[in-house]
C-alpha positions in Angstrom: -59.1 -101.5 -5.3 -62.4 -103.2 -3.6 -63.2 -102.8 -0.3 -65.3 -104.7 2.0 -67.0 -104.2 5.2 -68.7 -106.3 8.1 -72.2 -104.5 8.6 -72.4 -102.9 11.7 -68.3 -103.7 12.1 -64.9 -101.3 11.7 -63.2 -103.9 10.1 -62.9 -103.9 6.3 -61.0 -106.1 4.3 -59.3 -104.5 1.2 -58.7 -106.3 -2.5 -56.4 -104.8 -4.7 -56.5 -106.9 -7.4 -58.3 -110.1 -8.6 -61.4 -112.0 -7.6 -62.9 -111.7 -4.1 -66.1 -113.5 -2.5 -67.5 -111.9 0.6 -68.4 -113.6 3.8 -72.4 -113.6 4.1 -71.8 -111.3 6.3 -69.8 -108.5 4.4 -71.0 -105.9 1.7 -68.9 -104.2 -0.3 -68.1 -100.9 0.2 -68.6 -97.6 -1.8 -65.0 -96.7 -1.0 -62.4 -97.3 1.5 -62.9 -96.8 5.2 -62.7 -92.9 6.4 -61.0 -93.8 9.8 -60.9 -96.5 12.5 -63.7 -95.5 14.2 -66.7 -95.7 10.8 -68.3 -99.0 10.6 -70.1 -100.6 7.6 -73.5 -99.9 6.6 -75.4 -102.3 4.9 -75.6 -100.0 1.9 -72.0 -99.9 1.6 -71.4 -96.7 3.0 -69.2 -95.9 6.4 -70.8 -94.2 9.1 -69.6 -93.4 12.5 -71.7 -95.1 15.7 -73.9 -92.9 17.0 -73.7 -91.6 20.9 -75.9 -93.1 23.3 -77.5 -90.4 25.8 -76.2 -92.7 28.9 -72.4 -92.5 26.8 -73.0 -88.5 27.0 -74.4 -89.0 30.6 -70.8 -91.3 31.7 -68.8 -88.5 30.2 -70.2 -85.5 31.6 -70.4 -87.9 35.1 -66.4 -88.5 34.6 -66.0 -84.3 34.2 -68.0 -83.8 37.2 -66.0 -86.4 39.5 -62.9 -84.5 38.3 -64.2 -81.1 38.7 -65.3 -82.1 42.9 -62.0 -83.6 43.3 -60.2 -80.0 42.7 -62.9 -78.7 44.4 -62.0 -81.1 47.8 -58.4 -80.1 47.3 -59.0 -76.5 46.7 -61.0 -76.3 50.1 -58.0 -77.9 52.5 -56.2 -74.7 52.8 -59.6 -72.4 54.0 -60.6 -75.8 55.6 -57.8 -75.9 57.9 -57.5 -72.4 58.9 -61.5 -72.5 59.9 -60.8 -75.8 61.8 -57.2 -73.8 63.5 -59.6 -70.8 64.3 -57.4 -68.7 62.0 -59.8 -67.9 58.6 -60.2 -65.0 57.0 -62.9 -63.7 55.0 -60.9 -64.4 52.2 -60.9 -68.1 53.8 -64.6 -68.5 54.4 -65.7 -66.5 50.7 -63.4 -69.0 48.8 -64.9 -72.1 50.8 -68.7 -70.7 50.4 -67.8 -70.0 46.5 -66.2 -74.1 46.4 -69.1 -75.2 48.2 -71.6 -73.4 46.0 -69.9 -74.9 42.9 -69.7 -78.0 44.4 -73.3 -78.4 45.6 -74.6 -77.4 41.6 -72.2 -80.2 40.6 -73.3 -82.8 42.7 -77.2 -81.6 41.9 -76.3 -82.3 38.1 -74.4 -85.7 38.8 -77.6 -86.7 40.5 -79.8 -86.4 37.4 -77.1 -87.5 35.3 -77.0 -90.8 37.1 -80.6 -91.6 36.4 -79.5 -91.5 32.7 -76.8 -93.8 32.7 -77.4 -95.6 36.7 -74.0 -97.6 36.2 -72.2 -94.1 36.5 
C-alpha cells in the first residue's frame, strides 16, 4: 500500500494496488497517516501543526472566562446577604477570597489579550 499526502494538508490519499500519479501537489508518504490531525511534510513524513502562542493565549482566555463566571455565581449568596445587611464573616472572607481570585484572573486575561487581541 502507497500513500500520499497534500503538503501542508491532513488529507492523504491511499493506493493499494497498481499505478498511481500524484497531483503536483502531493508527495508520497513514508507510511500511512498517524491520525486525523498530522498533515504532510514535503519529505513525506506526517507531522502534527504546531501551536501558535495566540492559540495557547485563546485557550487559557476561554479557562479564564469560565473560571470568573463561577466566580460571579459563587459571590451571589455573600453578595446578597451584604446587600440584606445580614453577612457574616464567613460571608465577607468568602467574597474577599472570590474577589482576590478574581482580580489575579482578570490581571492575567489582560496580558493574555495582548497575545491573541481577538480574544
Amino acid at each position: 500500500m502507497r500513500s500520499f499526502g497534500v503538503i501542508g494538508q491532513s488529507g492523504e490519499t491511499l493506493v493499494l494496488s497498481g499505478s498511481y500519479t500524484p497531483a503536483a501537489n502531493e508527495v508520497e508518504m513514508t507510511g500511512p497517516r498517524p491520525s486525523p490531525a498530522h498533515v504532510a511534510q514535503a519529505d513525506g513524513t506526517w507531522a502534527l501543526p504546531a501551536v501558535t502562542a495566540a492559540e495557547i493565549a485563546a485557550q487559557r482566555i476561554a479557562e479564564i472566562d469560565a473560571r470568573l463566571t463561577v466566580i460571579d455565581i459563587a459571590s451571589v449568596r455573600a453578595l446578597r446577604a451584604a446587600v440584606a445587611g445580614t453577612a457574616t464573616e464567613a460571608d465577607r472572607d468568602q467574597l474577599a477570597v472570590l474577589e482576590a481570585e478574581a482580580a489575579a484572573l482578570r490581571s492575567e486575561r489582560a496580558e493574555l489579550t495582548a497575545v491573541s487581541p481577538g480574544a
